[in-house]
C-alpha positions in Angstrom: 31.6 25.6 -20.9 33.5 28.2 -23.0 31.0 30.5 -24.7 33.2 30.8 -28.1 33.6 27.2 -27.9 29.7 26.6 -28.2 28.1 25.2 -31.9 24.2 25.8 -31.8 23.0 22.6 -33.5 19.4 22.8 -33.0 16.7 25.1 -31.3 12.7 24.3 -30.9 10.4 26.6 -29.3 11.5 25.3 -25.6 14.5 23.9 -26.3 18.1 24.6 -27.6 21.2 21.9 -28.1 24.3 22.9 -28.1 27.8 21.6 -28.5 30.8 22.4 -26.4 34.3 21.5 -28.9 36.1 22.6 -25.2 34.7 19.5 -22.6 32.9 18.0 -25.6 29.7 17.6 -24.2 26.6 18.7 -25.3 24.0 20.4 -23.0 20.3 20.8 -23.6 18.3 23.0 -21.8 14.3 21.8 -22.2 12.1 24.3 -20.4 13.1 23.5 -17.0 15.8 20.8 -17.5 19.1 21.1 -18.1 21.5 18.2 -19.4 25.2 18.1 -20.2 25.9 14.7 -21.7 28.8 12.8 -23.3 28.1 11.5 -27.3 27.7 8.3 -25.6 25.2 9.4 -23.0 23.8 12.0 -25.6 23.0 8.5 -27.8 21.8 6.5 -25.2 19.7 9.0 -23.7 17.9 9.6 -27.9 18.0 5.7 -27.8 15.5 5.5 -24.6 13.1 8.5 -25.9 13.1 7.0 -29.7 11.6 3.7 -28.0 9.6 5.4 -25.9 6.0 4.0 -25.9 4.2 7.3 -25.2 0.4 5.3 -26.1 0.9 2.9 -23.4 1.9 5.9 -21.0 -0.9 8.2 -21.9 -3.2 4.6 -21.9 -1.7 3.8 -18.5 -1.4 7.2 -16.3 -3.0 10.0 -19.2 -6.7 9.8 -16.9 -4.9 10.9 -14.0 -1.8 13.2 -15.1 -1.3 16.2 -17.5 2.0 14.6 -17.8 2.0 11.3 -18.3 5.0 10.2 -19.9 8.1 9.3 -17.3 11.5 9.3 -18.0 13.6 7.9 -15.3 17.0 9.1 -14.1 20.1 7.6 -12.1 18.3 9.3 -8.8 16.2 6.9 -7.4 13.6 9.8 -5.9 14.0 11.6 -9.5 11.6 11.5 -12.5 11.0 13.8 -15.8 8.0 13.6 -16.9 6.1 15.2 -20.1 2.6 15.4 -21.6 2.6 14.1 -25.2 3.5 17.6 -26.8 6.8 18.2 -24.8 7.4 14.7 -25.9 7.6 15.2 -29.3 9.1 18.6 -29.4 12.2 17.1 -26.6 12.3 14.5 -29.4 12.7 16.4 -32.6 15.2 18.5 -30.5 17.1 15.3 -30.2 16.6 14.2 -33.4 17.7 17.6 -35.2 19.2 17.5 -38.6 22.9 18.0 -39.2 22.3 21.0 -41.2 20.5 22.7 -38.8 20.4 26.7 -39.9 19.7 29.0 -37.0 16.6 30.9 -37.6 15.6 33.3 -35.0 12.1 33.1 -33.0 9.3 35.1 -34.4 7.2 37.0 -31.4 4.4 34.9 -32.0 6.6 31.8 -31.3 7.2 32.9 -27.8 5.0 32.1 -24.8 4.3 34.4 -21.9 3.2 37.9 -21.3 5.0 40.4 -22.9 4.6 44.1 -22.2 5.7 46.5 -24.3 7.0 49.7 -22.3 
C-alpha cells in the first residue's frame, strides 16, 4: 500500500479506515486487528456485523466473557471477538459517512498513560 495513494475515510477512537486507489483495497486497523479487504469483502464483511444479534450474544456468553460477541473468520481455530462497546464503535467505523472530515484526536480522547517529559 502506497502511502500517497491512501484516502482517510473515517477514524473512531480505536479505529481508522482507509482506502488504497493503488491495490484498491481498504484496510482497517481496530485496536489489535488489521484487515485489508476488497469492496466486495469490505460489504460482506459490514453485511454480517449490521445483522449481528449482539442481545442474544451478550444473553448467551455475556455471564461468562468480557467479550462476548464472536465474529468468525475463514481460520477454522480463529475468532474476533468484542464486548458490546467495541461492537458498536467497529460498527460506526464501518458504517462512516461519505463525507467524513478528518478531525484530529483531542488528548482526552486517547487512552493510556501519557507522561509528559
Amino acid at each position: 500500500m502506497c502511502k500517497k495513494n491512501i484516502k482517510l475515510l473515517c477514524r473512531t477512537q480505536n479505529g481508522i479506515i482507509r482506502y488504497c486507489y493503488y491495490c484498491k483495497k481498504y484496510n482497517i486497523a481496530f485496536n489489535n486487528i488489521f484487515l485489508e479487504l476488497s469492496k466486495k469483502e469490505l460489504n460482506n464483511f459490514k453485511s454480517y456485523i449490521n445483522t449481528t444479534d449482539v442481545n442474544y450474544w451478550e444473553s448467551e456468553y455475556g455471564l461468562m466473557n468480557n467479550k462476548s460477541i464472536p465474529i468468525p473468520t475463514a481460520q477454522n481455530n480463529l475468532m474476533l471477538v468484542f464486548n458490546r462497546e467495541e461492537f458498536d464503535e467497529l460498527k460506526r467505523l464501518l458504517n462512516h459517512d461519505k463525507n467524513f472530515e478528518y478531525e484530529a484526536l483531542s488528548y482526552n480522547d486517547i487512552n493510556g498513560n501519557i507522561y509528559s517529559n
